[in-house]
C-alpha positions in Angstrom: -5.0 12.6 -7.1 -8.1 11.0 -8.3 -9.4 7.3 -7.0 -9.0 6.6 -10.7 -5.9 7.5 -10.8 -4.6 5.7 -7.4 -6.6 3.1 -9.4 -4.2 3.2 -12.7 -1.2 3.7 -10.3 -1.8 0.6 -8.3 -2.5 -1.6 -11.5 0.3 -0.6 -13.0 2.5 -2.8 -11.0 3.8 -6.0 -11.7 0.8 -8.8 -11.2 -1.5 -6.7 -9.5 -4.9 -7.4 -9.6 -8.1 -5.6 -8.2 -10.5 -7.3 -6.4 -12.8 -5.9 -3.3 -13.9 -7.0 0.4 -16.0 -5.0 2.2 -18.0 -3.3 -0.4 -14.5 -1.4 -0.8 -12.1 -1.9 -4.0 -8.3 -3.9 -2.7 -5.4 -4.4 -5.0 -3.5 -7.5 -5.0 -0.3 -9.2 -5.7 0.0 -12.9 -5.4 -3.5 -13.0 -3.8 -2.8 -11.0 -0.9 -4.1 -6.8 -0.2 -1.5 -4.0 -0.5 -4.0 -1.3 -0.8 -7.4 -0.4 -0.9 -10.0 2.4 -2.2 -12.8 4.5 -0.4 -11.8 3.8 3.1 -12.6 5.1 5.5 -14.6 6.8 2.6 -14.8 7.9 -1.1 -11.9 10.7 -0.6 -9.6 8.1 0.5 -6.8 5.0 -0.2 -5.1 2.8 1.8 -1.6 1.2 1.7 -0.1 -1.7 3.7 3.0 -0.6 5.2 5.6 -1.5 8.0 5.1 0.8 10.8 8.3 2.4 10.4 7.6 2.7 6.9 4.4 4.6 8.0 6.3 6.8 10.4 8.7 8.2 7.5 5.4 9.0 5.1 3.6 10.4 8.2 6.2 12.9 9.0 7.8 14.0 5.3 3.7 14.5 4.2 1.1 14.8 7.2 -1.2 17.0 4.8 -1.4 13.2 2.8 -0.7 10.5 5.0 -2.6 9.4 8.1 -2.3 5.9 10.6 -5.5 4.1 9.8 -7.4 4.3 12.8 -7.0 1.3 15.5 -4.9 -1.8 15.3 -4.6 -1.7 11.6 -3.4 1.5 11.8 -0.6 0.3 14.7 0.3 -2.7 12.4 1.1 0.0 9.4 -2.0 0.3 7.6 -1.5 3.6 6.1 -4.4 6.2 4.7 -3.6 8.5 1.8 -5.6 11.7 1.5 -6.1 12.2 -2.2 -7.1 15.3 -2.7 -3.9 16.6 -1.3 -1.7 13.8 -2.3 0.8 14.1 -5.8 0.9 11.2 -8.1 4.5 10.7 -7.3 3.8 10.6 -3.3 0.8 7.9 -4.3 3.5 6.1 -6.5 6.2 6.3 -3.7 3.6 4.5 -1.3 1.8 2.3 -3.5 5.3 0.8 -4.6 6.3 0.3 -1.3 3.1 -1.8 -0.2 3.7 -3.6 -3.3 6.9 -4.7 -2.5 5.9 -5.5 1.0 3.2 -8.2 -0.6 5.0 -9.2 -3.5 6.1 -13.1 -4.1 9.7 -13.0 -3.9 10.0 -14.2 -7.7 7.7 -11.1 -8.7 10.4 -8.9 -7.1 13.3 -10.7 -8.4 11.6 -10.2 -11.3 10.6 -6.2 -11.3 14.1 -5.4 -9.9 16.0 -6.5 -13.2 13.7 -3.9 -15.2 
């Protein structure tokens, strides 16, 4: 996986939108973050998830997913590898953060399609 291609992925979603804070790239939906590029640097992404959420990706692929470090990282913030991670496993994780953000009318939304 590519940061282009995490990139595409993540603006492929339904009203996503990329913006940036802290000199790194975010992707919105309805104004609020459910993942970032190039942190902690340029060979990684970030997804928001629940921590449980982030235990299940942790354990079925530690080679690609890693706690962000600290509180974020307690709270679910979750750090893809991307040179190791498939598109699909990026996909699985970036739709997941999505749906965490996404305005309820967004999801009602997406889930007829």
């Amino acid at each position: 996986m590519t940061a282009d291609g995490f990139r595409r992925l993540a603006l492929s979603l339904p009203g996503a939108a990329e913006s940036a804070h802290m000199n790194h790239p975010d992707f919105r939906v309805g104004g609020k973050i459910f993942a970032t590029l190039a942190y902690p640097d340029e060979g990684w992404g970030m997804v928001k998830l629940t921590p449980g959420q982030q235990r299940r990706l942790v354990r079925a692929e530690p080679e690609v997913f890693a706690p962000v470090r600290g509180g974020w990282g307690r709270q679910g913030c979750t750090n893809v590898h991307l040179e190791t991670a498939t598109a699909e496993a990026v996909r699985r994780a970036l739709l997941t953060a999505w749906r965490n953000i996404a305005p309820k009318d967004l999801l009602e939304d997406f889930e007829d399609e």
